[in-house]
PDB file of N, CA, C and O in Angstrom:
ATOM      1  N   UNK A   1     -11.667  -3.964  39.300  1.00  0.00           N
ATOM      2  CA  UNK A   1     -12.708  -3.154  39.899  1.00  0.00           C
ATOM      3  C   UNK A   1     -13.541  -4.058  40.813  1.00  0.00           C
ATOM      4  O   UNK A   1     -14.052  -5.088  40.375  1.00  0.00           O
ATOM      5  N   UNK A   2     -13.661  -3.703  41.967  1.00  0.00           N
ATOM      6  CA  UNK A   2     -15.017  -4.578  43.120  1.00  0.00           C
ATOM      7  C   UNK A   2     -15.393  -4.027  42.856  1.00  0.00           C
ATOM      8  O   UNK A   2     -15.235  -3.013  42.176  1.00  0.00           O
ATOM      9  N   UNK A   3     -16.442  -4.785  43.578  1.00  0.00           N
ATOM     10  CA  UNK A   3     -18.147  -5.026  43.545  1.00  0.00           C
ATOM     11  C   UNK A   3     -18.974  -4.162  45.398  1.00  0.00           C
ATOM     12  O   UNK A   3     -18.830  -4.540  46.560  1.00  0.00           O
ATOM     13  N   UNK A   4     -19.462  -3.431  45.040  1.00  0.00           N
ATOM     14  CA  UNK A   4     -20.295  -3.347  46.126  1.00  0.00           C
ATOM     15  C   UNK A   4     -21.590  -3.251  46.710  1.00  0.00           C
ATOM     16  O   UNK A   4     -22.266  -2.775  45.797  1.00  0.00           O
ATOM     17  N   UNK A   5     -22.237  -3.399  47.563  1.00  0.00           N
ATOM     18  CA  UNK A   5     -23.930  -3.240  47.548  1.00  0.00           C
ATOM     19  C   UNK A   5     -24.289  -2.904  49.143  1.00  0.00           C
ATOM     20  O   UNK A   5     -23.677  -2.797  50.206  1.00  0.00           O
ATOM     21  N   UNK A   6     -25.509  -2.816  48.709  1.00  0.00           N
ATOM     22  CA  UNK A   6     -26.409  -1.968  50.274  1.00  0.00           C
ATOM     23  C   UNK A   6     -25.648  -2.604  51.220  1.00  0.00           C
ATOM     24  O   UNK A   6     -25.141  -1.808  52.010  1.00  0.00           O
ATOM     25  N   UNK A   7     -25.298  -4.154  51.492  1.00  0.00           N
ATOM     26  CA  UNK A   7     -25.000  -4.528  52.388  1.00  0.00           C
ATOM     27  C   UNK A   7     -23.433  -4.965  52.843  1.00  0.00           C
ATOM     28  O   UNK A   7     -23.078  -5.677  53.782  1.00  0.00           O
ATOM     29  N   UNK A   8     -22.753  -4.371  51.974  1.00  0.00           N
ATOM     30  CA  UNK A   8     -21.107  -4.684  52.061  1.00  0.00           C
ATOM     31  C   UNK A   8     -20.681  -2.683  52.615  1.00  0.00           C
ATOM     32  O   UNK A   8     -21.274  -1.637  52.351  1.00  0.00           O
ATOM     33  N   UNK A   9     -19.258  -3.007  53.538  1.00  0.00           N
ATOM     34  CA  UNK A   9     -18.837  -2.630  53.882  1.00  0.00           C
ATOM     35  C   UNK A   9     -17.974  -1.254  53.053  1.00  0.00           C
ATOM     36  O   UNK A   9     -16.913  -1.429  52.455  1.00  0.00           O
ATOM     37  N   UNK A  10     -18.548  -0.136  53.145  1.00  0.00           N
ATOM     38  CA  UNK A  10     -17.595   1.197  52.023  1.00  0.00           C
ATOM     39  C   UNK A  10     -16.304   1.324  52.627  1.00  0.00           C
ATOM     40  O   UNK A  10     -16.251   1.729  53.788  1.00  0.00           O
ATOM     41  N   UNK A  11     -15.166   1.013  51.956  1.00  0.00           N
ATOM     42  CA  UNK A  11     -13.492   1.257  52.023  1.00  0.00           C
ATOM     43  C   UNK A  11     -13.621   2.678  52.874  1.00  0.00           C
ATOM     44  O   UNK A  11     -13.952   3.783  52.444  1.00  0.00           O
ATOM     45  N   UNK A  12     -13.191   2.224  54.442  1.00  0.00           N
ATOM     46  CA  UNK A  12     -12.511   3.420  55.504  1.00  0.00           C
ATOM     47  C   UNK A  12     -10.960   3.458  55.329  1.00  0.00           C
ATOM     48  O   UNK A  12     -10.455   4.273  56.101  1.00  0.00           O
ATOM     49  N   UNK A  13     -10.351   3.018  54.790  1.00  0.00           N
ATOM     50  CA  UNK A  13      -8.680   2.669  55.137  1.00  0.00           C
ATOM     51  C   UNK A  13      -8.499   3.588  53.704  1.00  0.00           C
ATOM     52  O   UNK A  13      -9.420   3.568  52.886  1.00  0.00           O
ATOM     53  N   UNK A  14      -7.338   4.350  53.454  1.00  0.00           N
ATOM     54  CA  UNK A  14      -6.796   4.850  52.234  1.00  0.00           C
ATOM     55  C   UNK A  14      -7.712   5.350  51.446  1.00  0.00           C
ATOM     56  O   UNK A  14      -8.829   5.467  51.952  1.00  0.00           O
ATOM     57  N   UNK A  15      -7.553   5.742  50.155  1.00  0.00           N
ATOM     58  CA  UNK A  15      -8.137   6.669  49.245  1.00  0.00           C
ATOM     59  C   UNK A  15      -8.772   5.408  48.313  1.00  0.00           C
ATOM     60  O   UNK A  15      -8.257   4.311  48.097  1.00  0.00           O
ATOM     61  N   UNK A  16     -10.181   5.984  47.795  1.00  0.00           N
ATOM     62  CA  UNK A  16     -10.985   4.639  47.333  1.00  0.00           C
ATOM     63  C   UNK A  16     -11.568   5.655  46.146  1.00  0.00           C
ATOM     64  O   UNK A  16     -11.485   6.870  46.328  1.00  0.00           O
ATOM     65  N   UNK A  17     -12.298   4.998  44.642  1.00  0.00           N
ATOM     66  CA  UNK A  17     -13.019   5.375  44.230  1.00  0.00           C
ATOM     67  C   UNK A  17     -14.443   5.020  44.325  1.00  0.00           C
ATOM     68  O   UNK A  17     -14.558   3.810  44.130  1.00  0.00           O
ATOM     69  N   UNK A  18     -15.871   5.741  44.604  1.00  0.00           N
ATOM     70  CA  UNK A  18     -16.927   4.533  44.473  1.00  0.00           C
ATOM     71  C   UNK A  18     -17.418   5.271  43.096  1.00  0.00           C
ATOM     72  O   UNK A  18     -17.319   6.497  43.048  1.00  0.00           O
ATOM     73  N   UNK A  19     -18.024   4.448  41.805  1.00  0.00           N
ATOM     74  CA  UNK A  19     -18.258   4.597  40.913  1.00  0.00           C
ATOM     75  C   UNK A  19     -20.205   3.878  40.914  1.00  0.00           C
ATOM     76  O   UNK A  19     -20.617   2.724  40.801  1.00  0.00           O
ATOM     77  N   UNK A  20     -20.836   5.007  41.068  1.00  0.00           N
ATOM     78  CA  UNK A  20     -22.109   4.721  40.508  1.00  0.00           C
ATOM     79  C   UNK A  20     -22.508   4.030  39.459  1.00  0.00           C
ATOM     80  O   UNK A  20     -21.895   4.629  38.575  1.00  0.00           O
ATOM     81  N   UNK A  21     -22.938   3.423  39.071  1.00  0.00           N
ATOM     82  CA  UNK A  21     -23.313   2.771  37.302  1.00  0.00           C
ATOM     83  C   UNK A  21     -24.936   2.622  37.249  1.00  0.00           C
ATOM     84  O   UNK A  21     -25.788   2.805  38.119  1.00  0.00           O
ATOM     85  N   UNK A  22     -25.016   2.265  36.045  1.00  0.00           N
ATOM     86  CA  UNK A  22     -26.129   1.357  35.763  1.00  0.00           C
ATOM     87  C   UNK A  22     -25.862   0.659  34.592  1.00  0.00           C
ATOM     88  O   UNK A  22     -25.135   1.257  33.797  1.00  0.00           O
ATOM     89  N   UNK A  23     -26.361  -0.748  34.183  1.00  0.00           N
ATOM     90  CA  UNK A  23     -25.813  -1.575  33.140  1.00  0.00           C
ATOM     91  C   UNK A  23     -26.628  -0.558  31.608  1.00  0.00           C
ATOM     92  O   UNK A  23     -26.288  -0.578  30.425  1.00  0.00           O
ATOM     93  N   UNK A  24     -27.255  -0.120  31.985  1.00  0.00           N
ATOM     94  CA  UNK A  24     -27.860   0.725  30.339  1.00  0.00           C
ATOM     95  C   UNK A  24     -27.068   1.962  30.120  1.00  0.00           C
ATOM     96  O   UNK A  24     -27.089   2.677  29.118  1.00  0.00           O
ATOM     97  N   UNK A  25     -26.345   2.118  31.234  1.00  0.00           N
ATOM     98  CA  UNK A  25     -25.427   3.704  31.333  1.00  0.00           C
ATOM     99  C   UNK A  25     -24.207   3.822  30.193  1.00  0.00           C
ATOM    100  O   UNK A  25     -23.139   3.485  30.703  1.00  0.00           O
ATOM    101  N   UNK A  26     -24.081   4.194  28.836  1.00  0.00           N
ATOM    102  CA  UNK A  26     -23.101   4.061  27.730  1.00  0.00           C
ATOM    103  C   UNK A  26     -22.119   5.010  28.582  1.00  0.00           C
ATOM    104  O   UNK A  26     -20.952   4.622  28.520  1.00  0.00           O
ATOM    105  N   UNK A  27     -22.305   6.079  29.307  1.00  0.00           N
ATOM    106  CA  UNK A  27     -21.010   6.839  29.921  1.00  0.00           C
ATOM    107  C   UNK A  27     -20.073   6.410  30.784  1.00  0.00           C
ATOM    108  O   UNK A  27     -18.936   6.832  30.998  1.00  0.00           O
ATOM    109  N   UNK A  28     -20.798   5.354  31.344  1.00  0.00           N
ATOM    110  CA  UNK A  28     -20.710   4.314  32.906  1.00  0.00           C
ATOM    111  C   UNK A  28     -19.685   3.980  32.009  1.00  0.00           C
ATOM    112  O   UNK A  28     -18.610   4.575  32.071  1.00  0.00           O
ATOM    113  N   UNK A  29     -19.976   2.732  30.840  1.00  0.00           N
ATOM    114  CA  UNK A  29     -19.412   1.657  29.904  1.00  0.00           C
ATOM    115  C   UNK A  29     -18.036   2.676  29.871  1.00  0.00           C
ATOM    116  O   UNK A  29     -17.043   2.439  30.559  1.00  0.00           O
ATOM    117  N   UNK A  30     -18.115   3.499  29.228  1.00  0.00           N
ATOM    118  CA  UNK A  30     -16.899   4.448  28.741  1.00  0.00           C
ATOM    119  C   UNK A  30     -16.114   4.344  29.544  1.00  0.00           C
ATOM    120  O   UNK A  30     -15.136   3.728  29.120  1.00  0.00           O
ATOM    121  N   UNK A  31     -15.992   4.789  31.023  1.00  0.00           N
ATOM    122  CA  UNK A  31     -15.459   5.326  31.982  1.00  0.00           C
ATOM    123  C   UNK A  31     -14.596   4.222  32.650  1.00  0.00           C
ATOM    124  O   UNK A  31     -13.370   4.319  32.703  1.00  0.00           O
ATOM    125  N   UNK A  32     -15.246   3.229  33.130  1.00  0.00           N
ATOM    126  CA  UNK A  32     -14.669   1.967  33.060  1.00  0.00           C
ATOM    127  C   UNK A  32     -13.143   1.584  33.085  1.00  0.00           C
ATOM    128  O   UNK A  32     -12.461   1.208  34.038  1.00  0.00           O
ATOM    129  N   UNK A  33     -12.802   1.784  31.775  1.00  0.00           N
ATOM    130  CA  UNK A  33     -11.697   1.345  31.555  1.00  0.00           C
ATOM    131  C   UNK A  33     -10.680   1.869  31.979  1.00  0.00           C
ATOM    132  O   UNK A  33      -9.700   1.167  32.228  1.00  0.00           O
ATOM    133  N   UNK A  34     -10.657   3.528  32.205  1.00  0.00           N
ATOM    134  CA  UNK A  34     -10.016   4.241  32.076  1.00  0.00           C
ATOM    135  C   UNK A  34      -9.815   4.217  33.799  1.00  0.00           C
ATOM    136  O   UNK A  34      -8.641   4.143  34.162  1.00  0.00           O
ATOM    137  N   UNK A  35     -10.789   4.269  34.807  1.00  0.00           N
ATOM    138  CA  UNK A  35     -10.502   3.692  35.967  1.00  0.00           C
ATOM    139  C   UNK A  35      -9.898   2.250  36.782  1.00  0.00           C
ATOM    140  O   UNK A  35      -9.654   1.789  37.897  1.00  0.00           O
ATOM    141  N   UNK A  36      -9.881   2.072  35.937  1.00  0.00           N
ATOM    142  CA  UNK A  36      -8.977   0.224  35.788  1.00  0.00           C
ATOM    143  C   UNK A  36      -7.691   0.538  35.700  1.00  0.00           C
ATOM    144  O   UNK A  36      -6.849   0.090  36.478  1.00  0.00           O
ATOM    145  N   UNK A  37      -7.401   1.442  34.614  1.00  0.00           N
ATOM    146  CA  UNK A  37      -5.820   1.624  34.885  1.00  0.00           C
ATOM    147  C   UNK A  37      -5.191   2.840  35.813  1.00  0.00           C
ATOM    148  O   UNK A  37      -4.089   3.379  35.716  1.00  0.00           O
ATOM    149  N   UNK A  38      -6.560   3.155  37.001  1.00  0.00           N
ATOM    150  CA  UNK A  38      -5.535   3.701  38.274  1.00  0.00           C
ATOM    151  C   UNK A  38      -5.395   3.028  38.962  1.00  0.00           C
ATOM    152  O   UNK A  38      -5.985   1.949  39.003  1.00  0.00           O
ATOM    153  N   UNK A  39      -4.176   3.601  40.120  1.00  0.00           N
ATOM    154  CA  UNK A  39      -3.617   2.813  41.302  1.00  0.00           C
ATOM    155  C   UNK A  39      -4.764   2.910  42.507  1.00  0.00           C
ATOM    156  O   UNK A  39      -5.023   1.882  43.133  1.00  0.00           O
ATOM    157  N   UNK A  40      -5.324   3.928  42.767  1.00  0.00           N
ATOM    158  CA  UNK A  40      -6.744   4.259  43.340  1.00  0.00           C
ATOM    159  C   UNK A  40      -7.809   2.917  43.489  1.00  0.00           C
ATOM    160  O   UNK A  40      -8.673   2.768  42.625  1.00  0.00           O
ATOM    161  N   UNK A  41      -7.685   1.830  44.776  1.00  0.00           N
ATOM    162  CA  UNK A  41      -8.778   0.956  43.888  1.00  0.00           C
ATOM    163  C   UNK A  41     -10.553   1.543  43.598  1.00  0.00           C
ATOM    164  O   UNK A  41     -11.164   2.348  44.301  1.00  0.00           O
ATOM    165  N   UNK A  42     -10.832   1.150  42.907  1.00  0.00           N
ATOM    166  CA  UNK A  42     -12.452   1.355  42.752  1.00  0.00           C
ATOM    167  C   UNK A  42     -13.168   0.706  42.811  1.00  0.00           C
ATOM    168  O   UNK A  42     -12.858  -0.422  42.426  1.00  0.00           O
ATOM    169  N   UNK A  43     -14.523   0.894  43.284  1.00  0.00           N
ATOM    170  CA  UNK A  43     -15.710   0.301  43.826  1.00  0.00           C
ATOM    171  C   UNK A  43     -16.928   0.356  43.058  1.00  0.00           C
ATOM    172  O   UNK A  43     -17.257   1.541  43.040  1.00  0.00           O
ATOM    173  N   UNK A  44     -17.765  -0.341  42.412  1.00  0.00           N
ATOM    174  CA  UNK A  44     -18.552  -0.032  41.319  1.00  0.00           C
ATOM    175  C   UNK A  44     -20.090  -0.529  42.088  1.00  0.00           C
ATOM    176  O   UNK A  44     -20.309  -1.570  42.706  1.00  0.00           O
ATOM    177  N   UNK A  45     -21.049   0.644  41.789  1.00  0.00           N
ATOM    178  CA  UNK A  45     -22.441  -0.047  42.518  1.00  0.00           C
ATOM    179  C   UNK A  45     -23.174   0.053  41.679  1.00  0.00           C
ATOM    180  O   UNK A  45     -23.114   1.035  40.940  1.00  0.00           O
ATOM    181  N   UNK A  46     -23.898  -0.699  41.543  1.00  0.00           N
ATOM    182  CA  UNK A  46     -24.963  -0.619  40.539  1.00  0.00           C
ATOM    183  C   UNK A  46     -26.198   0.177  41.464  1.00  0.00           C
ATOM    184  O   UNK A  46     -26.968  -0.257  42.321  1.00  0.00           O
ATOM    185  N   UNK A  47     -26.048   1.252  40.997  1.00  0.00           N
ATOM    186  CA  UNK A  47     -26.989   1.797  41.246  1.00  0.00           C
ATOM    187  C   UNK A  47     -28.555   1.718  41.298  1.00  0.00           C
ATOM    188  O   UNK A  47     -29.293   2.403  42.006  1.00  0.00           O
ATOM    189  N   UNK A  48     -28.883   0.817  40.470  1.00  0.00           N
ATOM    190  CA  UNK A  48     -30.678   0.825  40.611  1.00  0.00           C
ATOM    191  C   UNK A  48     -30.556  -0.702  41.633  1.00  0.00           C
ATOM    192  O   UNK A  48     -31.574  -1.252  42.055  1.00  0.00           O
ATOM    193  N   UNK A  49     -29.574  -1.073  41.831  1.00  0.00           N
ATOM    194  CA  UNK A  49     -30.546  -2.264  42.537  1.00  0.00           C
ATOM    195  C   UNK A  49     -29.606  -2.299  44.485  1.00  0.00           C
ATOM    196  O   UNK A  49     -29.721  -3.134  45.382  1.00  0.00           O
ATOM    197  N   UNK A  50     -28.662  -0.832  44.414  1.00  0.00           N
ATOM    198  CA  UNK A  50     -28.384  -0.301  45.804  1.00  0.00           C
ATOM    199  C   UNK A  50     -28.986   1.207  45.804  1.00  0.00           C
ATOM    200  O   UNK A  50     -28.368   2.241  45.550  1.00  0.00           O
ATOM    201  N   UNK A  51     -30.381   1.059  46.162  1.00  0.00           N
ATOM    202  CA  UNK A  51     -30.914   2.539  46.280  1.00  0.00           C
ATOM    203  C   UNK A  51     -30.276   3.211  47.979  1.00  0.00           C
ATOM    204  O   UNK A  51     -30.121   4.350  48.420  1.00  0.00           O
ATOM    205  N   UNK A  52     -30.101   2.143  48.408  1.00  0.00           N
ATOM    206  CA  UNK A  52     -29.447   2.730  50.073  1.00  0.00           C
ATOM    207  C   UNK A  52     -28.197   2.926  49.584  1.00  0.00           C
ATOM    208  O   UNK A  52     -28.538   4.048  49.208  1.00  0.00           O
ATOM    209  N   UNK A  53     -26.991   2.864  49.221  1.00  0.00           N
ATOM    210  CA  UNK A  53     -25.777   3.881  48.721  1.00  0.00           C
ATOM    211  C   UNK A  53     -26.420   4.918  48.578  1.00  0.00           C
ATOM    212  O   UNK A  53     -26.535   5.868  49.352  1.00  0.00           O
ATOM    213  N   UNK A  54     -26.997   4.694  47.244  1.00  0.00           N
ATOM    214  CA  UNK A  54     -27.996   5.961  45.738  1.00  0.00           C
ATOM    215  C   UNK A  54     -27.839   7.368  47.738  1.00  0.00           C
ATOM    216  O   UNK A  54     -27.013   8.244  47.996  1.00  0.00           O
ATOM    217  N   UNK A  55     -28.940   6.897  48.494  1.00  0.00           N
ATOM    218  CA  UNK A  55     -29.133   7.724  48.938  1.00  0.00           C
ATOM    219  C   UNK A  55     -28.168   8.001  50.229  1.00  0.00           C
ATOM    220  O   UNK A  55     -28.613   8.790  51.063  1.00  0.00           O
ATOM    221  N   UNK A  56     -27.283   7.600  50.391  1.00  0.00           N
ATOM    222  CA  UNK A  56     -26.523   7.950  51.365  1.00  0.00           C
ATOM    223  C   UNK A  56     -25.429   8.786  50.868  1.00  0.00           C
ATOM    224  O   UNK A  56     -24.938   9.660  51.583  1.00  0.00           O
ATOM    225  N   UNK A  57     -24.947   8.515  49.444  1.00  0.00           N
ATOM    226  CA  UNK A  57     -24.349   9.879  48.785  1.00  0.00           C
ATOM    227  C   UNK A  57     -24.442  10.608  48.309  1.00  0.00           C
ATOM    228  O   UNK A  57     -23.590  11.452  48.033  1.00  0.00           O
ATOM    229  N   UNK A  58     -26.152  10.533  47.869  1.00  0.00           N
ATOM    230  CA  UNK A  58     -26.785  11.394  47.228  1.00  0.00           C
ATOM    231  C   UNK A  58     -26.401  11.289  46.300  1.00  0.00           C
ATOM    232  O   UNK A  58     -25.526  12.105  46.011  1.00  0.00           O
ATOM    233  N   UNK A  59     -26.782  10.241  45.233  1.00  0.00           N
ATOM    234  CA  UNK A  59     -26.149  10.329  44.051  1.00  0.00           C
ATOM    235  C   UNK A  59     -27.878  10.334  43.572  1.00  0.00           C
ATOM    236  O   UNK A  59     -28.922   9.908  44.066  1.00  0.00           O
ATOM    237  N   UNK A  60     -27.439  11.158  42.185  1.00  0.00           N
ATOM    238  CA  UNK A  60     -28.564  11.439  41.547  1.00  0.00           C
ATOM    239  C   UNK A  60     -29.018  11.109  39.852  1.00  0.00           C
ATOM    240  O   UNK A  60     -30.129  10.935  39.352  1.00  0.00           O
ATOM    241  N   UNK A  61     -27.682  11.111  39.265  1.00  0.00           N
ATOM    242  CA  UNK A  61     -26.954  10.665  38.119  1.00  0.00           C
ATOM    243  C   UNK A  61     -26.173   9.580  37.826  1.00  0.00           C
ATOM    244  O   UNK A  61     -25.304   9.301  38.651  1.00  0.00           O
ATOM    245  N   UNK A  62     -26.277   8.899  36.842  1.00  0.00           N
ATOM    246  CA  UNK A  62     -25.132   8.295  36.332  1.00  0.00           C
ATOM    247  C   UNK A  62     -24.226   8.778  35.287  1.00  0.00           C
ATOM    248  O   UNK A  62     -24.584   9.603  34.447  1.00  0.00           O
ATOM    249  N   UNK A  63     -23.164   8.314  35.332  1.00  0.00           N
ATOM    250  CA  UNK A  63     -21.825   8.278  36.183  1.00  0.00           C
ATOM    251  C   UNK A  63     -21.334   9.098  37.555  1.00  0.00           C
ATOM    252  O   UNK A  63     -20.524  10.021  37.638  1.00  0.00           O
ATOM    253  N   UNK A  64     -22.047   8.490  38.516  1.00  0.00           N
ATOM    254  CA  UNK A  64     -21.397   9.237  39.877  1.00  0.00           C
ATOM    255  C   UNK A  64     -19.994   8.617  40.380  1.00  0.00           C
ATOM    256  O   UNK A  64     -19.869   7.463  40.789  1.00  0.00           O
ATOM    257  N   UNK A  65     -18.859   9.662  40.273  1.00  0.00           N
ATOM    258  CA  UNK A  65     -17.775   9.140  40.800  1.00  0.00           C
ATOM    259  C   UNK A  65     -17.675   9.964  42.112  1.00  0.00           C
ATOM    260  O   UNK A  65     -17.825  11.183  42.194  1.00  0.00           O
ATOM    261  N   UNK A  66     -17.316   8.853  43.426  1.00  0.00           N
ATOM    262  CA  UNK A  66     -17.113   9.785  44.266  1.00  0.00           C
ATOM    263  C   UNK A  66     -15.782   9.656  45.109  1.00  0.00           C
ATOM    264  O   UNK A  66     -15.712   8.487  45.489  1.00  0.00           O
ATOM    265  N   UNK A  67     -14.737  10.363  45.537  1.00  0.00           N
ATOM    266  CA  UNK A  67     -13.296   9.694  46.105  1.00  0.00           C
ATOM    267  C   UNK A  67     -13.277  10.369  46.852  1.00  0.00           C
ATOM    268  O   UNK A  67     -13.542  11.569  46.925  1.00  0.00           O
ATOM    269  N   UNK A  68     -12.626   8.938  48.162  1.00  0.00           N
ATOM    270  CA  UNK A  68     -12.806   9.009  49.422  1.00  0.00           C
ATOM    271  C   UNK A  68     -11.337   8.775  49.770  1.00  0.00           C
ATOM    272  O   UNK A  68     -10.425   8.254  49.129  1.00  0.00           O
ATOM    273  N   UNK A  69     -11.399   9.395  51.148  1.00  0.00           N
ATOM    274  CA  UNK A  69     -10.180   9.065  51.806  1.00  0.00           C
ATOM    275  C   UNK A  69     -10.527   9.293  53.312  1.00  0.00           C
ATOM    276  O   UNK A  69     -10.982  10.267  53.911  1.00  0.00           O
ATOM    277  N   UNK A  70     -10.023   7.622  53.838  1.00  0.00           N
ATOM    278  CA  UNK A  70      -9.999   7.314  55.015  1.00  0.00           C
ATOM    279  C   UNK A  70     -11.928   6.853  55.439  1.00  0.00           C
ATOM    280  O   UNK A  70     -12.483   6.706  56.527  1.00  0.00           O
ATOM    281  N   UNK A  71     -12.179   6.804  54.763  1.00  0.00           N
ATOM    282  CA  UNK A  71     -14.235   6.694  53.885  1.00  0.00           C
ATOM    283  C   UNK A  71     -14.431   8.273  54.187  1.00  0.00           C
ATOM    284  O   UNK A  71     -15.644   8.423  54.045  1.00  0.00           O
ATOM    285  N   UNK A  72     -13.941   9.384  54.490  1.00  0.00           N
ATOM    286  CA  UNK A  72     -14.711  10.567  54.459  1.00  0.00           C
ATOM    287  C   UNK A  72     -14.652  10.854  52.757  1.00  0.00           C
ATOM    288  O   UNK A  72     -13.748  10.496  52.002  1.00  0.00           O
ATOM    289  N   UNK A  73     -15.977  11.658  52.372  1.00  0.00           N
ATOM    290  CA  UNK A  73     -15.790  12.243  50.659  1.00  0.00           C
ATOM    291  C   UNK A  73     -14.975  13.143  50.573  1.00  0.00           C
ATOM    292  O   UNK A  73     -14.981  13.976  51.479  1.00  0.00           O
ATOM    293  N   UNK A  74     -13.971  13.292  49.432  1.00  0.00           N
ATOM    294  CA  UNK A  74     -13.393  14.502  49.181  1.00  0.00           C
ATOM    295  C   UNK A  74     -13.752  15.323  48.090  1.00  0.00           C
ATOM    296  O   UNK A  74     -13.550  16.535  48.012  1.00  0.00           O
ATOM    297  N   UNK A  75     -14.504  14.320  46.932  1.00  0.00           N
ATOM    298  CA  UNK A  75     -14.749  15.070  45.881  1.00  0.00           C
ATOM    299  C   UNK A  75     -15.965  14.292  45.075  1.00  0.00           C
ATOM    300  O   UNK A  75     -16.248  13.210  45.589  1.00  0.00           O
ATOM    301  N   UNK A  76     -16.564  14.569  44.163  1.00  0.00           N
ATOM    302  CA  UNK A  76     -17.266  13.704  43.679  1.00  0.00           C
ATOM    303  C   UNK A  76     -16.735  14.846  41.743  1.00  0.00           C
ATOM    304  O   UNK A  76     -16.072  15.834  41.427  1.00  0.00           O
ATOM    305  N   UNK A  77     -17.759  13.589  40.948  1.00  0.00           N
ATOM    306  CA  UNK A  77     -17.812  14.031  39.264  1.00  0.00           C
ATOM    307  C   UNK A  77     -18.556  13.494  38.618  1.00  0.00           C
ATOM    308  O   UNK A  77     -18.989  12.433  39.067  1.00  0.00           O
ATOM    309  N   UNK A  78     -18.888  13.810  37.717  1.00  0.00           N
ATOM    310  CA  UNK A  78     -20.287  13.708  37.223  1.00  0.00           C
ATOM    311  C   UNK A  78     -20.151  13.252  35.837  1.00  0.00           C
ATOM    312  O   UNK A  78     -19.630  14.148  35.173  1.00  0.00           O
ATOM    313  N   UNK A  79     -20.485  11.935  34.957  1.00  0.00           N
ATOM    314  CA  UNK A  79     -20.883  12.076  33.656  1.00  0.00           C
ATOM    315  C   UNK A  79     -19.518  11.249  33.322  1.00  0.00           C
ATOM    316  O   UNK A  79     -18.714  10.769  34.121  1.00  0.00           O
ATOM    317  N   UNK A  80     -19.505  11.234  32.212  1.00  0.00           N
ATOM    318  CA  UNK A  80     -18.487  10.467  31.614  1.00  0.00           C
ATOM    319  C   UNK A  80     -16.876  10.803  32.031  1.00  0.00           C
ATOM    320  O   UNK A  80     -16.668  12.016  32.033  1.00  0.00           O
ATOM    321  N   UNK A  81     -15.937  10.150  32.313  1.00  0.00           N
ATOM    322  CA  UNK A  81     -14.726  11.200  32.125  1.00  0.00           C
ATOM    323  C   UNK A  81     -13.072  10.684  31.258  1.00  0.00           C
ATOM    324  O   UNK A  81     -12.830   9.512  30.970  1.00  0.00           O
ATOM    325  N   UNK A  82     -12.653  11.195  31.133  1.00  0.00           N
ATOM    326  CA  UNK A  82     -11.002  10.765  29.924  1.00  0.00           C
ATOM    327  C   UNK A  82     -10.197  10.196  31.072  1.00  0.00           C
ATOM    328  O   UNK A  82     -10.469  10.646  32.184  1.00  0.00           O
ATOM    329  N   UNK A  83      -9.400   9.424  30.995  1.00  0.00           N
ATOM    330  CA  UNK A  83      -8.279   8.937  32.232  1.00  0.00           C
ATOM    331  C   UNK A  83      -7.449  10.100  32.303  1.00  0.00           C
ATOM    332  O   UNK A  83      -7.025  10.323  33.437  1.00  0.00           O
ATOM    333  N   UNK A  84      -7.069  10.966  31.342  1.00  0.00           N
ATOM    334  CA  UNK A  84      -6.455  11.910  31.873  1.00  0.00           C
ATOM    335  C   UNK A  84      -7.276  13.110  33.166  1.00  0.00           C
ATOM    336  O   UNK A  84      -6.767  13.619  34.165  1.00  0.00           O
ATOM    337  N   UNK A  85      -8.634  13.235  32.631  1.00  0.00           N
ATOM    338  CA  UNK A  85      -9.543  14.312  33.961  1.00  0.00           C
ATOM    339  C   UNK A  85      -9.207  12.578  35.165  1.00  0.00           C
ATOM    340  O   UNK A  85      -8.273  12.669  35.962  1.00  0.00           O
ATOM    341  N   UNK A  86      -9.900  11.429  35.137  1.00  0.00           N
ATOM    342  CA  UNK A  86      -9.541  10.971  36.290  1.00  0.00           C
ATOM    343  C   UNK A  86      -7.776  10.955  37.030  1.00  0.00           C
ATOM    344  O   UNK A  86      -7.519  11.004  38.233  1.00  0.00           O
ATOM    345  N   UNK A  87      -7.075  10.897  36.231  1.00  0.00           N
ATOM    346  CA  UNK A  87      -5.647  11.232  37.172  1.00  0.00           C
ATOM    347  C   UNK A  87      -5.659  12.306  36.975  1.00  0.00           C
ATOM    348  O   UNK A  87      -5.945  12.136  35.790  1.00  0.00           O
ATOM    349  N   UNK A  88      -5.593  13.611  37.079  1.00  0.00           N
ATOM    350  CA  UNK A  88      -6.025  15.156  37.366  1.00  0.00           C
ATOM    351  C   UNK A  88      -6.886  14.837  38.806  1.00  0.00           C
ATOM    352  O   UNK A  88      -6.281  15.034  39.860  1.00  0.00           O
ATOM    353  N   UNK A  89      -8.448  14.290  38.863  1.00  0.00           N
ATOM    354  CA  UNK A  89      -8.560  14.383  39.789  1.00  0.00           C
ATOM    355  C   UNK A  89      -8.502  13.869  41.110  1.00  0.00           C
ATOM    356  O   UNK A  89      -8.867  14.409  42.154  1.00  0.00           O
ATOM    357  N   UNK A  90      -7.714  12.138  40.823  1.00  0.00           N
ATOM    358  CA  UNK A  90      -7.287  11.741  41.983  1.00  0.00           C
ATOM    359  C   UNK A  90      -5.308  12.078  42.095  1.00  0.00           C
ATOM    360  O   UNK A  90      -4.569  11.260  42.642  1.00  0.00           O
ATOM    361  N   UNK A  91      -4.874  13.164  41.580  1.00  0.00           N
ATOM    362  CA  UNK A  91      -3.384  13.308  42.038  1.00  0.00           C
ATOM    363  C   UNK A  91      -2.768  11.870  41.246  1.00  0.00           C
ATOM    364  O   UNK A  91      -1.966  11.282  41.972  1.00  0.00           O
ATOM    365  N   UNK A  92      -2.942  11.364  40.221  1.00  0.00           N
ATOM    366  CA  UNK A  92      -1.961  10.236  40.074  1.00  0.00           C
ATOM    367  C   UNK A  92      -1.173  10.706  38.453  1.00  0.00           C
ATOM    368  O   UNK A  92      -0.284  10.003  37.972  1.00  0.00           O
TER     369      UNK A  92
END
């Protein structure tokens, strides 16, 4: 899983996950793993200390997952999720 922040560059090329967090987030913790074992790479921000993401995707919650392709959004999800709902919702 990378790392990203206010000032690094959001994946335009291919299909990306960006994963909202926060280190106190137990759903964040959960979720984790289960995005590690897709082919999809993912992007993890810590949310309280990139409030410029926070607000450019409007994320409002943690666990914000949001997947992109080509950097446009296609979908976002909310809250904890099973690796089976994440391959359901990225097609893998």
């Amino acid at each position: 899983m990378h790392q990203l922040n206010d000032t690094g560059a959001v994946p335009t090329q291919g299909r990306a996950i960006l994963l909202f967090s926060a280190p106190w987030c137990l759903p964040c913790k959960a979720t984790k793993p289960s995005l590690d074992k897709l082919s999809t790479p993912t992007y993890e921000i810590n949310g309280e200390d990139n409030p410029g993401l926070m607000r450019r995707f409007g994320v409002k919650t943690f666990p914000t997952l949001i997947l992109l392709d080509a950097g446009d959004i296609v979908s976002a999800k909310y809250g904890g999720q099973t690796l089976a709902q994440l391959r359901a919702w990225v097609g893998e």
